[in-house]
Residue, then its C-alpha position, 0 to 999 in steps of 0.5 A: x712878131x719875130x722869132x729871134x729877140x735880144x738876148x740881155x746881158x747877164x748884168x741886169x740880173x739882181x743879186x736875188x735871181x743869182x740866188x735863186x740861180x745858184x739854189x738850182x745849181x745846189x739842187x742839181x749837184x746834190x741830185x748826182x747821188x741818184x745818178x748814174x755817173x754816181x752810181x756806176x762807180x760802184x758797178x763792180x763793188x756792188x755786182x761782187x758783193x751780191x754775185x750779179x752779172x752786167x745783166x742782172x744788176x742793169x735789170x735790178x736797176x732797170x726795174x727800181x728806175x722804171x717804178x722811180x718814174x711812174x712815181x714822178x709822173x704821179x706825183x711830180x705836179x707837187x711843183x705846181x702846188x707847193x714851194x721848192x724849199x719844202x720840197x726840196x728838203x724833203x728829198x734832199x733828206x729823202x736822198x740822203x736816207x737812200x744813201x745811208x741805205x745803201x751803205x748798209x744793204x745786205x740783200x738784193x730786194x733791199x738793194x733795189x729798193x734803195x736804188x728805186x729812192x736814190x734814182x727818185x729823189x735824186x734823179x728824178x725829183x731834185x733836178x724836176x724842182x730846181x728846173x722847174x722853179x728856174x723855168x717859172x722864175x725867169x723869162x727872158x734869162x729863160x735859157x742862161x738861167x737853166x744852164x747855169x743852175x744846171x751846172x750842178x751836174x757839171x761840177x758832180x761830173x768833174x768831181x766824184x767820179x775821180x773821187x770816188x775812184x780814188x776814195x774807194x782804193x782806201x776805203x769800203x765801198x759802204x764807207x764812201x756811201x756813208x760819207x755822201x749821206x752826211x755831206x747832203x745833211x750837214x751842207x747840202x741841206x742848210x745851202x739849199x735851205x739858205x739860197x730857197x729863202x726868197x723866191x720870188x713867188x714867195x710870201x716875204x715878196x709878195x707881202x714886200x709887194x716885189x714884182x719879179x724883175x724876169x716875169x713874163x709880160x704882164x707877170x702872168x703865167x702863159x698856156x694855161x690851157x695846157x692842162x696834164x690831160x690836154x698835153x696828153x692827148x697832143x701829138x706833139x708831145x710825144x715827139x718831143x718826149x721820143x727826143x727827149x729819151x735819146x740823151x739820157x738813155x744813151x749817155x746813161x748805158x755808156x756811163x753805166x756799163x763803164x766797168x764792161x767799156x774798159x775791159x772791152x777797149x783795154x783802159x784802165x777804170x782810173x784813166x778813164x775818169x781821170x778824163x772826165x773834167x774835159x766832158x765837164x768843161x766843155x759841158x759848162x762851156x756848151x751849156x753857157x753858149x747854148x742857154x745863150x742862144x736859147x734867149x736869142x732863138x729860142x729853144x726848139x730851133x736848136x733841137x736838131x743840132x743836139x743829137x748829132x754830136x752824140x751820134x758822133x761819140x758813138x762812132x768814136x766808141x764804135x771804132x777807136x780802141x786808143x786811149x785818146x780816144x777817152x777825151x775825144x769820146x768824152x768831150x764830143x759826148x758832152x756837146x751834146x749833153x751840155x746843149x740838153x738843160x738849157x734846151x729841154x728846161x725851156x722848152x716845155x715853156x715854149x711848148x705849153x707855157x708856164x702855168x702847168x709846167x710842173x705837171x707838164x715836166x713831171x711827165x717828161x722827166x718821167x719818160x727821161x727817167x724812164x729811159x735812163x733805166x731803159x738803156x743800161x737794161x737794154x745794154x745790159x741783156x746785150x753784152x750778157x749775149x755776146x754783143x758789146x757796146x763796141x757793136x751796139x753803138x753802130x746802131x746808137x749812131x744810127x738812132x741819133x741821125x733819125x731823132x735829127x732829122x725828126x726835128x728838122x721835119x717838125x720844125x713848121x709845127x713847133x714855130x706855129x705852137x711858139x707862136x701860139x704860146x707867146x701870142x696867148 
C-alpha cells in the first residue's frame, strides 16, 4: 500500500460538507475570546486595575488555564457520545457568560475563575468539537477540511487585535468585553446553530438513509481498539504530545507578554497589531497548501517541518529590535502555526483512527491547553527576574530544533502505526 495518495479536488465536496466546514470555521472564530490573542489585549488594563505584576497576572492565568485543562481531559470524550450542535451551544453560552463575567469583575479570585471559563470554553472545548467532528466527518478532505474550518482563528487573528486596540482608545476595557458577550448570542450563536443542522451522523441523514459522500472505506470508523486507557499506556503518544506542547506554548508567552515585548524592543502596542494580518494571511495561505499535503502525504511526514520556522521567529525576536522586524516575526511565527490545525487535526486520526477520537483528542487538547498556560507562566516568573523574552528566546530557538530532530528520529515508528491504522 503507499503512503502517498491523490489528493481530490475541492470540487467533489457537496454543498453539505461546506456547511459542516464553515460550522468548524464558526466555532473556531467564536473560540478567540478564550484565547490568548484575545486576551493579551487587555494585559495591561487588566494588570492596572487589580495592581499585578507580569508575573503574577501570568500566574493567575497559568493557574485558571491548568484547572481548564484537567477539566477537558476529564470531560472532553462528550465528543464521542453526544452531537456537536448541542454541544457547541452549550459552550458557545458558556463562553459568552465568561465574557460578561469578565466585564464586570471587581476581585482577583473571581478574575481567575473567569479566566478558568473563558480559557474552557473557549480554547479548550469550542476548537475540541469543531475538529473533532471535521476530523470524523472527512476522510480524504481529512487535511483541506481542518484547515479551512480553522481559518477561524485566522480571520479572529487579523481582526480583533487591531479592533480592540482601537476600540479600547474610546472605550472601557469592561465595555468591549460587554460587546463580545453579545456578538457570541445574537450571531454566533444562531450561525453556529443554523450551519450544525445536518451532520452527517445526524438523525435527519440517517432517516433520509444519507451515506457520507468522505467516510472512510466501508463508512466504518478506524483504530477502535485505541481506547483512552490503551493510547495511554503508548509510548508513542506521549512523544507526539511533547510536540504538540511546543506551539502553543511558545506562540502563546509571546502573544501574552506582547505589552512587555514593546517596551523591551521599543514599538508601540498599536503598530505592533497593526501587523497582524500579515500572520493571518500568510497563516491562511500555509494552512491551505499544508491541509493539501496533509490528503497528499499524510500528516505525520510533515511533522518535522512544523518547528523549524518557529525556531526561526524566535531568532528574529532574539536579535532584531527594527520595527520591521514586526512583519518579519510575525509572518515566519506564522508558517509555523498555519502548518499545526491541519497537521495536528489529522493526526490523531492517522495515529489511533476514528472511533475514539474525541477522547483520544481531549487528551491532546488538554496537555496543549496545558502548555499554553505553562508558557506565559514560565515567561512571566522569568521577566519578573530580570531575563526578558529578548534572551529567553535563544533558548525557545534551541527548544524548536530538538522537537525536529525529535520527529525525524521517529519517522520509522509512525509510517508502521499509518499503516497499521489504515490497514485495520
Amino acid at each position: 500500500m503507499s503512503l502517498v495518495s491523490p489528493s481530490p479536488p475541492l470540487r467533489e465536496l457537496t454543498s453539505r460538507q461546506w456547511q459542516w466546514i464553515g460550522a468548524g470555521f464558526m466555532m473556531t472564530f467564536a473560540s478567540m475570546g478564550g484565547q490568548t490573542l484575545f486576551i493579551a489585549q487587555f494585559n495591561s488594563d487588566i494588570r492596572a486595575y487589580f495592581e499585578l505584576s507580569h508575573g503574577q497576572f501570568a500566574g493567575l492565568y497559568t493557574i485558571a488555564t491548568i484547572f481548564s485543562a484537567v477539566l477537558i481531559a476529564a470531560v472532553g470524550q462528550v465528543t464521542d457520545k453526544f452531537g456537536p450542535r448541542l454541544l457547541a451551544m452549550i459552550c458557545t453560552i458558556g463562553l459568552a457568560l465568561m465574557a460578561f463575567g469578565m466585564s464586570m469583575v471587581n476581585h482577583w479570585i473571581f478574575l481567575c475563575l473567569i479566566l478558568f471559563g473563558l480559557r474552557f470554553f473557549g480554547q479548550g472545548m469550542l476548537p475540541h468539537i469543531a475538529q473533532t467532528a471535521v476530523a470524523r466527518w472527512f476522510n480524504r478532505f481529512r487535511g483541506r477540511a481542518l484547515a479551512f474550518s480553522q481559518m477561524g482563528y485566522t480571520a479572529g487573528e487579523a481582526l480583533l487585535p487591531f479592533i480592540i486596540t482601537t476600540a479600547l482608545i474610546s472605550m472601557s476595557w469592561r465595555n468591549v468585553w460587554a460587546l463580545g458577550a453579545g456578538f457570541l448570542i445574537v450571531i454566533m450563536l444562531p450561525l453556529i446553530f443554523f450551519l450544525l443542522r445536518d451532520p452527517p451522523d445526524g438523525k435527519r441523514a440517517k432517516a433520509r438513509g444519507d451515506i457520507n459522500p468522505d467516510a472512510s472505506e466501508g463508512n466504518a470508523l478506524t483504530g477502535g481498539q485505541w481506547t483512552r486507557g490503551k493510547v495511554l499506556k503508548d509510548p508513542l503518544f506521549y512523544a507526539l504530545v511533547f510536540g504538540a506542547m511546543t506551539l502553543p506554548g511558545l506562540i502563546t508567552l509571546y502573544f501574552f507578554h506582547q505589552a512587555h515585548l514593546v517596551d523591551v524592543k521599543g514599538w508601540s502596542v498599536t503598530t505592533y497589531t497593526a501587523w497582524f494580518p500579515i500572520m493571518s494571511v500568510t497563516g491562511v495561505s500555509v494552512s491551505i497548501l499544508t491541509g493539501f499535503l496533509v490528503d497528499r502525504f499524510s500528516a505525520y511526514r510533515l511533522l518535522p517541518f512544523m518547528y523549524l520556522p518557529v525556531g526561526i521567529a524566535c531568532l528574529i525576536m532574539a536579535n532584531l529590535n527594527a520595527e520591521w522586524a514586526i512583519p518579519l516575526f510575525l509572518l515566519v511565527l506564522a508558517m509555523g502555526s498555519g502548518m499545526a490545525p491541519a497537521v495536528f487535526g489529522a493526526l490523531w486520526a492517522e495515529m489511533y483512527g476514528t472511533t475514539h477520537i474525541g477522547a483520544v483528542r481531549s487528551l491532546a487538547i488538554a496537555v496543549m491547553v496545558f502548555a499554553s498556560a505553562a508558557g506565559p507562566g514560565i515567561a512571566g516568573g522569568f521577566i519578573d527576574l530580570g531575563i526578558n523574552l529578548e534572551v529567553q528566546s535563544w533558548v525557545y530557538a534551541a527548544y524548536c530544533l530538538a522537537i525536529s530532530v525529535l520527529y525525524l528520529v521517529l519517522q520509522p515508528k509512525l509510517v508502521a502505526r499509518f499503516k497499521k491504522i489504515t490497514a485495520g
